[in-house]
C-alpha positions in Angstrom: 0.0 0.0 0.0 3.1 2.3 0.3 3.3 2.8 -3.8 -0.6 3.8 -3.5 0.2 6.4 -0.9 3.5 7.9 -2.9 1.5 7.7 -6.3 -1.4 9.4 -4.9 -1.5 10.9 -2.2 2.0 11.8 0.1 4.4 13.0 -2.1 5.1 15.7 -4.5 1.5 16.6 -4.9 2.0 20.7 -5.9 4.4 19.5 -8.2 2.5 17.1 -9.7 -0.5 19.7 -9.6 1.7 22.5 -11.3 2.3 19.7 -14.1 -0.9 18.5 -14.8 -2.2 21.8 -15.1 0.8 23.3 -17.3 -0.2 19.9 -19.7 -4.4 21.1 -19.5 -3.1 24.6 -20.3 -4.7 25.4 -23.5 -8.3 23.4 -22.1 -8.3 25.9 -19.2 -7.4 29.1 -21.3 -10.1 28.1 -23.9 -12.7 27.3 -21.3 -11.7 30.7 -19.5 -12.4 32.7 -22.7 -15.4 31.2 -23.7 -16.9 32.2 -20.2 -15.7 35.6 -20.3 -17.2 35.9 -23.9 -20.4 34.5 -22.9 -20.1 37.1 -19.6 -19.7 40.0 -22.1 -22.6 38.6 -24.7 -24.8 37.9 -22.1 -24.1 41.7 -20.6 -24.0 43.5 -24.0 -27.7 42.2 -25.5 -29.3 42.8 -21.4 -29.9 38.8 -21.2 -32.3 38.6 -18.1 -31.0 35.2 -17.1 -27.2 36.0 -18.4 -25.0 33.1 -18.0 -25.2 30.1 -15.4 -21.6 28.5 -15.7 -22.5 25.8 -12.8 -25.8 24.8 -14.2 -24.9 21.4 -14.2 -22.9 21.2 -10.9 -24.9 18.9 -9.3 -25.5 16.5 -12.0 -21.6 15.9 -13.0 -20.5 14.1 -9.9 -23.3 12.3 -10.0 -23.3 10.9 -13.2 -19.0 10.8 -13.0 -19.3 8.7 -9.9 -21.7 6.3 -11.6 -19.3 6.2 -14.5 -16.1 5.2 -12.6 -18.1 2.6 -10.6 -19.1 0.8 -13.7 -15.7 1.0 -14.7 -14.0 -0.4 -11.9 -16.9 -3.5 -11.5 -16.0 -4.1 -15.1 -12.8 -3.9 -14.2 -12.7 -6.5 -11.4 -14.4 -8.9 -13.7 -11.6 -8.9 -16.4 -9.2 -9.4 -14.0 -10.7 -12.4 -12.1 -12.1 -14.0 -15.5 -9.1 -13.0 -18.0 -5.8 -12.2 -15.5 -6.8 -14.6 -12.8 -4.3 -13.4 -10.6 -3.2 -15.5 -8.0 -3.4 -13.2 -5.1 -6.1 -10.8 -6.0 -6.1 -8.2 -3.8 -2.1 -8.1 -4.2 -2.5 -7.8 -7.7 -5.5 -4.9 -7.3 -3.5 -2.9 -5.1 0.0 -3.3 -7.4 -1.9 -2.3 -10.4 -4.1 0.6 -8.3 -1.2 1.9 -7.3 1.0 1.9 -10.2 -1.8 2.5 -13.1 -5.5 3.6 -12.3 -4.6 5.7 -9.2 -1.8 7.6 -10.2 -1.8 11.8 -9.6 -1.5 12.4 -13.2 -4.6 10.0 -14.0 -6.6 11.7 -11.2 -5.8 15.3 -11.4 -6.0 15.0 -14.9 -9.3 13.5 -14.8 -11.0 15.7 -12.3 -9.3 19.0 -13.7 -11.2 17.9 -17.1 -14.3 17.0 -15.8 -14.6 20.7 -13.9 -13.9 22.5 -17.0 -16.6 20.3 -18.9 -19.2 21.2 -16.8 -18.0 25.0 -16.7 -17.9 24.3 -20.6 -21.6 23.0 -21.4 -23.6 24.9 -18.5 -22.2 28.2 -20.3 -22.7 26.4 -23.4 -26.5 26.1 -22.1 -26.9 29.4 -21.8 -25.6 30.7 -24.6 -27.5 28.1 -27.0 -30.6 29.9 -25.0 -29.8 33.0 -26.0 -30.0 32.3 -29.9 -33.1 33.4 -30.3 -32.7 36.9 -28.5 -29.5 37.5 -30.6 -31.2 36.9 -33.6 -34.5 35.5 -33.9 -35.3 32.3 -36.0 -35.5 32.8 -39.3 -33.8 30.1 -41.7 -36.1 27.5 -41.3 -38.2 28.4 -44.7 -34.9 28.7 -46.7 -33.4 25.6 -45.1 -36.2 23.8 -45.7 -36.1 24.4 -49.5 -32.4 24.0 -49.7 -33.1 20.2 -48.1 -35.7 19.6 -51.0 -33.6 20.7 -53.9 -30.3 19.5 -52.6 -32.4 15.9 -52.9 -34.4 16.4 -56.0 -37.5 18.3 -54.9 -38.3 15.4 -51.6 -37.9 16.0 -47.9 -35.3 13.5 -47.1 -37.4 12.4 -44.6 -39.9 11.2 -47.2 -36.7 8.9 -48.9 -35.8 7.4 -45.5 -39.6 6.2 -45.3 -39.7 3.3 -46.8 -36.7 2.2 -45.0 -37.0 3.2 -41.7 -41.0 4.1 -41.6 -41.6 1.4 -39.0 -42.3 2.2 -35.5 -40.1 -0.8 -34.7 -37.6 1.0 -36.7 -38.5 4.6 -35.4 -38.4 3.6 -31.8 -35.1 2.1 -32.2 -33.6 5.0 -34.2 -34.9 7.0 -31.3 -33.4 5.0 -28.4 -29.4 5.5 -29.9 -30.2 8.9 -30.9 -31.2 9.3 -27.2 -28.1 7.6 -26.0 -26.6 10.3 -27.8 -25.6 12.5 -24.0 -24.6 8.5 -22.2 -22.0 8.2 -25.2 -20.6 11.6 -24.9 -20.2 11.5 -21.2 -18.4 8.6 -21.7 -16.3 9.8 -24.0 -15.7 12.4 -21.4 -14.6 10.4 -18.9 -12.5 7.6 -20.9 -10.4 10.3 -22.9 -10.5 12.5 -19.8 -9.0 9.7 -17.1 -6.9 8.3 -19.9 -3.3 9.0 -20.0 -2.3 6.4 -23.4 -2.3 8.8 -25.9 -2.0 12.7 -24.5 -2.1 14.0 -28.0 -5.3 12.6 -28.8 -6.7 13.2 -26.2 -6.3 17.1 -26.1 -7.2 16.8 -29.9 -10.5 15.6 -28.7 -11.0 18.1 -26.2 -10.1 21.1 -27.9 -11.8 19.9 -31.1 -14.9 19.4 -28.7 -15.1 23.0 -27.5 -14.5 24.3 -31.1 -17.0 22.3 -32.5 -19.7 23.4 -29.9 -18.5 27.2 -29.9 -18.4 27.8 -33.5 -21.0 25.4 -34.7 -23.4 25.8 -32.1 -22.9 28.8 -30.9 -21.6 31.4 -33.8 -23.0 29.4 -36.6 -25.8 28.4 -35.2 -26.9 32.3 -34.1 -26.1 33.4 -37.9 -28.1 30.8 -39.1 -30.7 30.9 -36.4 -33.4 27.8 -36.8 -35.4 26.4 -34.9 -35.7 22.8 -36.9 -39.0 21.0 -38.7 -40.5 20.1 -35.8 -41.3 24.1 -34.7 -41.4 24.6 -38.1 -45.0 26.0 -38.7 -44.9 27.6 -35.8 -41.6 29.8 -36.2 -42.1 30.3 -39.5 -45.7 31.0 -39.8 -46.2 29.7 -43.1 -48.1 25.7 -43.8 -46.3 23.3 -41.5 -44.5 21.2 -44.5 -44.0 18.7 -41.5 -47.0 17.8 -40.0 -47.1 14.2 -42.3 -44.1 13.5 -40.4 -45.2 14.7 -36.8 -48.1 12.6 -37.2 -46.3 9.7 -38.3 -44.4 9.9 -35.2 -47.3 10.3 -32.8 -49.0 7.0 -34.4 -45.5 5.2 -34.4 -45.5 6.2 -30.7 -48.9 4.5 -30.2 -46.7 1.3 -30.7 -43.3 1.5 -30.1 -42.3 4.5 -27.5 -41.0 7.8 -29.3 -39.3 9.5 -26.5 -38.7 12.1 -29.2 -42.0 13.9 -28.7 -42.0 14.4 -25.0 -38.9 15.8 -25.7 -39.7 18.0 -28.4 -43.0 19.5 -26.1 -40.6 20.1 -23.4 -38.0 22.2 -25.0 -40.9 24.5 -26.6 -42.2 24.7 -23.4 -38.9 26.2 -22.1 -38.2 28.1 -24.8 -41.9 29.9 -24.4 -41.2 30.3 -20.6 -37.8 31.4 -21.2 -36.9 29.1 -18.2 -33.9 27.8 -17.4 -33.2 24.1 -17.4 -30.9 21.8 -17.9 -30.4 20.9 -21.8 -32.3 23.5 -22.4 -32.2 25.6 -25.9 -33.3 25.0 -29.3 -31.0 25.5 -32.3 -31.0 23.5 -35.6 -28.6 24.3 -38.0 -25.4 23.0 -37.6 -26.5 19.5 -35.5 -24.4 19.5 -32.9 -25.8 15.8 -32.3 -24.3 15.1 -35.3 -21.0 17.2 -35.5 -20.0 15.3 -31.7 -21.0 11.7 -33.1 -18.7 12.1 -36.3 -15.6 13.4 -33.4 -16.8 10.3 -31.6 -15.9 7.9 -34.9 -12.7 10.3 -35.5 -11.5 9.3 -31.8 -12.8 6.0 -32.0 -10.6 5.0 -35.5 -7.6 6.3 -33.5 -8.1 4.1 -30.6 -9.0 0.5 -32.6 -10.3 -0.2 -36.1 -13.6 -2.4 -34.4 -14.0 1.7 -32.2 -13.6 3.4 -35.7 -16.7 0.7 -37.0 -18.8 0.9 -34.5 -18.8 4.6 -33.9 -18.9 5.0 -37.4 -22.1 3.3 -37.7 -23.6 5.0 -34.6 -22.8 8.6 -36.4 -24.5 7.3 -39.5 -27.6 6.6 -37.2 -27.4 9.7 -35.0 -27.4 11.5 -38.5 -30.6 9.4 -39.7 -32.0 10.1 -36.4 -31.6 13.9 -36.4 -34.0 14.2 -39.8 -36.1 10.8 -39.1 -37.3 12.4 -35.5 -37.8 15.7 -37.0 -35.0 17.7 -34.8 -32.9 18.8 -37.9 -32.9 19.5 -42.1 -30.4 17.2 -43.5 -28.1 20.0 -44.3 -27.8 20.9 -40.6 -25.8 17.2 -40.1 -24.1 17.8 -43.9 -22.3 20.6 -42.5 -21.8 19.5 -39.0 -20.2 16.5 -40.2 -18.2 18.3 -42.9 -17.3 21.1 -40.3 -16.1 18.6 -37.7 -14.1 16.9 -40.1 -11.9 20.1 -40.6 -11.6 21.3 -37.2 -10.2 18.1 -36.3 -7.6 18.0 -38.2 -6.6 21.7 -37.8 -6.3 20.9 -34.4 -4.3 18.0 -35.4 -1.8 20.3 -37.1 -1.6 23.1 -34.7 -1.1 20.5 -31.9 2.7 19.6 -30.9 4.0 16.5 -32.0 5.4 15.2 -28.8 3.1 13.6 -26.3 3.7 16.2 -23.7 2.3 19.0 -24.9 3.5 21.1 -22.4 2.2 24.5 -22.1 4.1 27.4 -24.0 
């Protein structure tokens, strides 16, 4: 137990502080000027609400805690079914000490894990604020771009015959809704992780572009609101009500937690409430834009990741226009988008794995 206590605990912990933090250095100052830029926004257009940077302060630990616990009963069971030590609480301890419970892996992991809740409460607010900035008004245009770009059709019309089912539907629904379980779990794996440094702040800092300058500066130019408020931003016939009343009567079958959903985020946006998840905002999907950095990480980690990832992107991206969040050229670009800020990051990124601060 004396490695566990040096390794985490008893010696050298300001020094191993100072270092983890020097490593994190660009999360932190991105982070920090996102939340005085959302401070400023918030103060310059007389936002009521304004910003709430610890919205979801009692919700991370929670869901961190239950996280590491599945981890470490998944854990146990690899080791007592694969390793098969033959002192097992030796062996835990040794590897504890010398692997999972090192200062690096903690500090690291925790120092991430604030900053992503600082990161998506203010990115919260700020997707709330759309609408005040600049008020919905793409969704007729968007609308029309989706039918020409695929030969006069909603493209939710083509998927029909595919994925028209409510079997199908309710299935679609339940990964799309798996969507925020997937990214926390990226969260936490590529936050506690310590294999591959670069990749890992590749991830991160890719993650916060994506969400700043698609969701929040892209998505304020082109402010929509998405087909399923479609007739009631835009005021003109709701081109979407075959498709809202296809869901409903799939939903008499197979559940559609999509609609609750969907009632629930008008409902906030009418009330101007604050809530967790709250905000609507269609063009770019940033469902969409995080599943395709989900397959990019993935096909770095292992070729069956990069599959499997890959294929839930492709449904997330089916999801978004079957369930009647997003236009197809809100996921188009996301994707497309995502693509290049990864590998911009990629190039502006040093080489070497320690990526120390400058």
């Amino acid at each position: 137990m004396q490695s566990i206590g040096y390794q985490i605990g008893l010696a050298g912990i300001p020094d191993r502080l100072g270092k983890v933090l020097r490593a994190h250095f660009w999360c932190v100052a991105a982070v920090a000027v996102y939340l005085l830029a959302a401070l400023f926004i918030s103060r310059y257009f007389s936002i009521p609400n304004g910003v709430l940077p610890f919205l979801y302060i009692s919700v991370v630990p929670v869901v961190t805690g239950i996280y590491i616990f599945s981890f470490v009963i998944l854990y146990l069971v690899y080791v007592m079914v694969a390793v098969r030590p033959t002192r097992l609480f030796r062996y835990l301890a040794a590897d504890a000490g010398t692997n999972w419970l090192t200062a690096e892996r903690l500090f690291g992991g925790l120092l991430i894990i604030f900053l992503m809740q600082i990161f998506f409460s203010v990115f919260t607010s700020m997707k709330s604020l759309i609408p005040a900035i600049n008020p919905f008004a793409w969704d007729a245009t968007l609308a029309a771009w989706d039918r020409s770009l695929h030969g006069g059709i909603d493209p939710w019309l083509l998927m029909q015959p595919v994925f028209g089912f409510p079997v199908m539907t309710s299935a679609i629904n339940f990964f799309y809704q798996c969507w925020l379980f997937v990214l926390y779990g990226f969260l936490v794996w590529q936050g506690f992780s310590l294999r591959d440094q670069r990749l890992r702040m590749q991830f991160f800092l890719t993650l916060v572009l994506t969400w700043v300058l698609l969701g929040n500066v892209v998505a304020t130019v082109l402010s929509s609101a998405g087909p399923v408020y479609y007739g009631r931003i835009t005021g003109l016939e709701d081109l979407y009500v075959p498709l809202m009343e296809y869901l409903r009567a799939a939903n008499e079958t197979y559940p559609v937690w999509a609609l609750e959903l969907h009632d629930r985020l008008w409902d906030a946006y009418a009330l101007d409430d604050n809530q967790l998840g709250k905000g609507i905002s269609a063009m770019p999907s940033i469902h969409v834009a995080s599943s395709v950095l989900f397959a990019l990480v993935a096909w770095r980690a292992h070729r069956v990741a990069g599959i499997v990832f890959t294929v839930y992107a492709v449904i997330v991206m089916i999801g978004s226009v079957h369930l009647a969040w997003h236009y197809a050229l809100d996921g188009y670009l996301a994707a497309l988008l995502t693509w290049m800020l990864w590998h911009v990051t990629g190039r502006l990124l040093p080489h070497d794995k320690a990526l120390k601060a400058p």
